[in-house]
N, C-alpha and C positions, 0 to 999 in steps of 0.2 A: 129405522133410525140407527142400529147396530151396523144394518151394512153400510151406511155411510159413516160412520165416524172408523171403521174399519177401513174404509177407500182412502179416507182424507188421512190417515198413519202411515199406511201404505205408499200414498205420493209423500210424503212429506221424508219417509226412508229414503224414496229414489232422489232426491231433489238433494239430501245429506250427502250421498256417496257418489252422487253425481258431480259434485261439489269437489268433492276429496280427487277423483279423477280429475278432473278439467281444472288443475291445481296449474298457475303457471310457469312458464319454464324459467330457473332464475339466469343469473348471469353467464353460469356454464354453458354451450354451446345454445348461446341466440341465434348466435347466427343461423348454425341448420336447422336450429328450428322454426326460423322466418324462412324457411325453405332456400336459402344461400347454399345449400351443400355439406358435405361434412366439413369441420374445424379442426384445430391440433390445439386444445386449449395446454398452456405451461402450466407445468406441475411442479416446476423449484425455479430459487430465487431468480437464479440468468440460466439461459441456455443458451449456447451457441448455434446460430444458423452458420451451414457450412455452406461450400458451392459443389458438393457430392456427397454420397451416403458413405461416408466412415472418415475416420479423424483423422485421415491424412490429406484430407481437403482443405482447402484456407477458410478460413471463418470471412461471412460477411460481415457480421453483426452479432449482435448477443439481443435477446429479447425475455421478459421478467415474467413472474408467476402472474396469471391470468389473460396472458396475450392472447387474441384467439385468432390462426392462421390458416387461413381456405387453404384445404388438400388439394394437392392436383396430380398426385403421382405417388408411386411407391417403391422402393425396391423388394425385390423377389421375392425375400424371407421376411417381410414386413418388420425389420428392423430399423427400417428407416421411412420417414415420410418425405414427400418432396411439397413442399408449401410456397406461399405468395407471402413474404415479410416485408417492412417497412425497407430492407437490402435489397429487394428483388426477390426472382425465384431463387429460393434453396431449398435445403436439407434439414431437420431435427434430428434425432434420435426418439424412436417409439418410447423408448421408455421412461422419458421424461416429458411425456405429455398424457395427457388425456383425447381419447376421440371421441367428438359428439357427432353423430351424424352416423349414418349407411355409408360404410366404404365397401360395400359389396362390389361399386361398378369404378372402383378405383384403380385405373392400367398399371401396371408394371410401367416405369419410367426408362428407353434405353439410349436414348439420343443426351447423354449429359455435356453439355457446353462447361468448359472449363478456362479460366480467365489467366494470363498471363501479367502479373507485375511490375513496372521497372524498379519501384522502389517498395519497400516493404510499407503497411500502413497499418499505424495505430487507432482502432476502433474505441472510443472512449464507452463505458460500460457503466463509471461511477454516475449518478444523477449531479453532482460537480465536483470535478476534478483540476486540484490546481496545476497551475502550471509557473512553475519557478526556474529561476537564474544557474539554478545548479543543480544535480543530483542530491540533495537532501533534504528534510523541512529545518535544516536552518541557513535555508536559502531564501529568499524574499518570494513572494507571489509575485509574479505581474500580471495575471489575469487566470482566466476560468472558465472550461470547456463544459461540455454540456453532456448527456448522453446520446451516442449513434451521430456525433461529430468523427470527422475523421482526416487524422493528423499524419502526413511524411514522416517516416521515420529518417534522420539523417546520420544517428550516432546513438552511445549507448556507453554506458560505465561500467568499470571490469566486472563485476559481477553480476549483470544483466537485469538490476535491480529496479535500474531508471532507464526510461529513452531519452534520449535529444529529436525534439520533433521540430517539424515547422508549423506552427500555430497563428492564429489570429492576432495576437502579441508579438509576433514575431518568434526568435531562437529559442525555444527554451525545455525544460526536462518536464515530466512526467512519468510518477511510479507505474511500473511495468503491471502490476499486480491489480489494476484499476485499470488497465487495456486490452483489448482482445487483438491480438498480430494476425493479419492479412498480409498473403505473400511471405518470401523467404527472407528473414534477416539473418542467417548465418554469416552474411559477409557486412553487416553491420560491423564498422569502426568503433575502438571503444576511446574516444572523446573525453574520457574523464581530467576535470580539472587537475593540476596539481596543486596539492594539498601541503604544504612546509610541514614535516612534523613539530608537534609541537614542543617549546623548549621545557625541559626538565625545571622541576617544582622549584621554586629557592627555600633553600636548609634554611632553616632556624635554631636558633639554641633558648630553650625554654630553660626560666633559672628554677632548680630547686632546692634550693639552698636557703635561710631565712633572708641573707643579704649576699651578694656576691661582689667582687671589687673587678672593676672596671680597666684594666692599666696601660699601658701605654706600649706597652710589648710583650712576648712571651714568657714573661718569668716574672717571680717575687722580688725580683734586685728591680724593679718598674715601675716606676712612678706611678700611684693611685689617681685615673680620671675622675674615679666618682664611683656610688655606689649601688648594683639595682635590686628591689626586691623580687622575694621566689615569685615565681610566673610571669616575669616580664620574658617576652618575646623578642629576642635581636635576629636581623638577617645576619647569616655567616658570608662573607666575602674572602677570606683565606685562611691559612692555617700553619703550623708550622710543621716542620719534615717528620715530627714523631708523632700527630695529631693528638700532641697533649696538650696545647693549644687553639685557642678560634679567634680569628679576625672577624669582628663582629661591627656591626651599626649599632652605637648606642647611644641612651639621651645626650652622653657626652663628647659625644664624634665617635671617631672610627678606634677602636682600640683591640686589646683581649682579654679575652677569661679563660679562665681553666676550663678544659674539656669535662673532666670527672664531675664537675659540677651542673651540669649543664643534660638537659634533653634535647638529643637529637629528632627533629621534626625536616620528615624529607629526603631528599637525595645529596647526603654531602660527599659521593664519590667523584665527582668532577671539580669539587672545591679546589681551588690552584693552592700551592705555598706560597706562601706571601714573598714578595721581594727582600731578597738579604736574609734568609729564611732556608735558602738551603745552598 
């Protein structure tokens, strides 16, 4: 009786830790281990696939944490991997991935095929990115690209902040920062609208005074228009040649008050002298 409930402990151990071994593989390298081969699973947010091992290569694509891409090649000092992406064959960088699988029987890659250009292209990398009228967001949207679409570059704003692509929309810009560049664009055009600067603030004269008087020209000898209390807000439209005066907008029409009286709000260095005024 003793040696069987000793037998029946005995399997029921092996059966526990047989358990614990024969644990399944999670989503980290399925693939090699449905026997597909080794992978390059990503290990941060995007990576760039190149079209050769090192970053003077052009990017095909950019691909995100948990991508997992069959090896097929390596270079020398295994700093680089050469893999199958949703771009084609390219390049990672070893150190931003994980490898599942036996790379033991993985060649040295030396025959690299390298792609010629005409026009430089933008790789979209945001999950959506809009696509607007102008270099900036207060430009209007006219539609919306997707990720591993991939857009002509035709132009570019002085600061290389925005492209002008050619899109499914038709003309329109895309921030630089949300694209991965395929090909050379140093001779990208810089396209940027002209922007008018904008006109300077209009002065005001804020009253502080309990009432102020209103008159009809620069001085006390001036007929009273009227009268306004402390914090009314008038536009200034002129002034007089010693700026001890302001040509103002008031409930009463167009008149002046005394400058000493008055807060300056704004820029009244462009304020003209009034007509007959100097």
């Amino acid at each position: 009786m003793r040696r069987s409930i000793l037998l029946a402990v005995v399997i029921s151990l092996f059966v526990v830790v047989g358990t614990v071994w024969a644990a399944p593989v999670g989503p980290v390298g399925d693939a090699a281990a449905q026997g597909g081969g080794p992978v390059a699973v990503v290990n941060v947010d995007n990576l760039n696939v190149r079209e050769g091992p090192g970053t003077a290569f052009v990017i095909l694509g950019v691909v995100h944490r948990g991508d997992q891409l069959p090896i097929v090649g390596r270079d020398a000092n295994r700093l680089w991997w050469q893999v199958e992406s949703p771009f084609g064959t390219g390049w990672v960088m070893a150190r931003y991935i994980v490898v599942a699988g036996d790379v033991g029987g993985v060649e040295v890659t030396t025959d690299i095929q390298v792609s010629s250009y005409a026009q430089p292209i933008a790789v979209i990398f945001a999950p959506n990115l809009n696509v607007r009228t102008g270099p900036g967001l207060d430009y209007p949207v006219i539609g919306v690209v997707h990720t591993g679409m991939e857009l002509i570059i035709v132009g570019r704003n002085t600061d290389w902040s925005w492209y002008q692509v050619s899109s499914p929309y038709g003309i329109g810009w895309v921030k630089a920062s949300y694209v991965a560049l395929r090909g050379d664009a140093s001779g990208t055009p810089d396209v940027s609208p002209y922007v008018p600067p904008p006109p300077p603030p209009t002065p005001y004269a804020v009253v502080f005074t309990a009432y102020l008087n209103v008159r009809a020209g620069p001085g006390t000898e001036y007929a009273i228009l009227g009268a306004v209390r402390s914090s009314t807000e008038m536009e200034i439209v002129g002034r007089n040649l010693d700026w001890s005066w302001y040509q103002v907008v008031s409930p009463f029409g167009v008149g002046w008050v005394r400058s000493r009286y008055v807060v300056l709000r704004g820029d009244a260095s462009q304020v003209p002298i009034a007509a007959g005024e100097g």
